[in-house]
C-alpha positions in Angstrom: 0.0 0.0 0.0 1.0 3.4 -1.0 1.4 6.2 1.6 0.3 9.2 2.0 2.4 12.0 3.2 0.5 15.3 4.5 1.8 18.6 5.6 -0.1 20.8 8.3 1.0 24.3 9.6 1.3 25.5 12.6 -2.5 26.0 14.6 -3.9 23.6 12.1 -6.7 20.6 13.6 -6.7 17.4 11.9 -9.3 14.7 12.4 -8.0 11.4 11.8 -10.7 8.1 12.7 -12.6 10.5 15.1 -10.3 12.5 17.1 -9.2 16.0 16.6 -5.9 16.3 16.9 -4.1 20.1 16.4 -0.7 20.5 15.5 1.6 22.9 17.7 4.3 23.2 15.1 4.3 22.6 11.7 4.4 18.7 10.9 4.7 16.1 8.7 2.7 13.4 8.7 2.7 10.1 6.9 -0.5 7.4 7.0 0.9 4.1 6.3 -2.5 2.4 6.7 -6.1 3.4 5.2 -8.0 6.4 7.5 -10.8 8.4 7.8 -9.7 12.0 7.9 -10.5 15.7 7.3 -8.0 18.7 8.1 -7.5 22.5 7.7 -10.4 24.0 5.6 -12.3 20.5 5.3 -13.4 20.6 8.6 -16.9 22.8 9.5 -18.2 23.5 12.7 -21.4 23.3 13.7 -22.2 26.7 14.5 -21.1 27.3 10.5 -23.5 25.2 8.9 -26.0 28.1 8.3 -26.9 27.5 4.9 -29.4 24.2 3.9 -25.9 23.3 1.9 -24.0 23.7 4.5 -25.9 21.8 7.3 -26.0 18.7 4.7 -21.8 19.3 4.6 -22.0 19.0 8.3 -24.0 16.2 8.6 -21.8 14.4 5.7 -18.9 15.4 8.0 -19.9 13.3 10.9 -21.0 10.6 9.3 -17.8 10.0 7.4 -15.7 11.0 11.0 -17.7 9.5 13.0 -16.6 6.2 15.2 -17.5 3.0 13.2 -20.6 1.9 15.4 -22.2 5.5 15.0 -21.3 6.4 11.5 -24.6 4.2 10.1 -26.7 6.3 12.2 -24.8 9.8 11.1 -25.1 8.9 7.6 -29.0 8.0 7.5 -29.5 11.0 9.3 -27.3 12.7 6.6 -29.4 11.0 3.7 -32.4 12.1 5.3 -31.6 15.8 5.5 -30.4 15.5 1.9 -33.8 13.9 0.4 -35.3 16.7 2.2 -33.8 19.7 0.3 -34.0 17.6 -2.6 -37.5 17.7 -2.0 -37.9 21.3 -1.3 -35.5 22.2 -4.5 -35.8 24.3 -7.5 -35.1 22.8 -10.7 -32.0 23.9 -10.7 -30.5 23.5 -7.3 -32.4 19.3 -8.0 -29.4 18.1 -9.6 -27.0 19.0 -6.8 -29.2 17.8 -4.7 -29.6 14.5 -6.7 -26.3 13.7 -7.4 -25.2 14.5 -3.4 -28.4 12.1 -2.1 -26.8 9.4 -4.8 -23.2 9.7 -2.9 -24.9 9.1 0.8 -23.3 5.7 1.1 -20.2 4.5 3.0 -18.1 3.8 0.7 -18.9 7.3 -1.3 -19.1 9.5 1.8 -15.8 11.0 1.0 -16.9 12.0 -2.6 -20.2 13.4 -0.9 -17.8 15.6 1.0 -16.2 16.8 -2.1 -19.5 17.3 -4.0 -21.0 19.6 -1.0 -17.5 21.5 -0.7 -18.1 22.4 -5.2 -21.9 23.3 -4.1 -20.8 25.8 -0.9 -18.5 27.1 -3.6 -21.2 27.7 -6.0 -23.7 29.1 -3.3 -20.9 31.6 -2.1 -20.4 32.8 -5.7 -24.0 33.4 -6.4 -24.0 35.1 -3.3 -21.1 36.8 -4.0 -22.6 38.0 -7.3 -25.9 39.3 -5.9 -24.1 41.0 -3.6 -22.5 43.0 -6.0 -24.7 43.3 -8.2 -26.9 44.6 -5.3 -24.2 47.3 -4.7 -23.8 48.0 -8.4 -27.2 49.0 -9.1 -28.0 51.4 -6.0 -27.9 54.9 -6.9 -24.5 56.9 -6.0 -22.6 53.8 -6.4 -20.0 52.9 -8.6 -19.5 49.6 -10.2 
């Protein structure tokens, strides 16, 4: 098996099979073995999932870091929050929605993760645009 050799700064957390672990100095690290971890930007916190979006990230998040006997219970509450805004979707947003609610699995948890991580992109680009288009179009602005 091929390893995998990560570097983390200083400050940075790291959660490797369920425990958070932050690094005091910058570090190395090589995983010999297969693991489930998230680090640096990967990892959300709760009080950040504040978008439908992000809340399904979180959820995602501790179903794939969860400890074994709890992860099957994370990640059916995960597929369940995901069917809902699939549910609740516009045409558009369906897809994403679809294609996320297709990736609830165990072995596809990981690619969930990456698929919610593209749609928060997306979300804080159109939000991002409306913002400026909101400032663009008010009178005594410049854009």
């Amino acid at each position: 098996m091929t390893s995998l050799v990560l570097e983390l700064k200083q400050g940075e957390s790291m959660i490797l099979n369920g425990a958070v672990i932050r690094f005091k100095t910058r570090t190395r690290l090589e995983l010999n073995n297969h693991a489930r971890f998230l680090f640096g930007k990967q990892i959300m916190r709760a009080e950040d999932a504040s978008s439908p979006i992000r809340q399904a990230y979180f959820a995602l998040q501790e179903a794939y870091i969860s400890k074994e006997e709890a992860r099957a219970a994370a990640l059916q509450a995960a597929r369940e929050l995901v069917a809902t805004m699939l549910a609740t979707a516009d045409e558009e947003a369906r897809r994403g929605w679809a294609a996320l609610l297709r990736l609830c699995t165990e072995d596809t948890a990981l690619e969930a993760l990456k698929l919610a991580r593209q749609m928060i992109q997306a979300e804080e680009a159109q939000t991002a645009a409306r913002s400026a288009s909101s400032l663009a179009s008010r009178p005594g602005t410049s854009g």
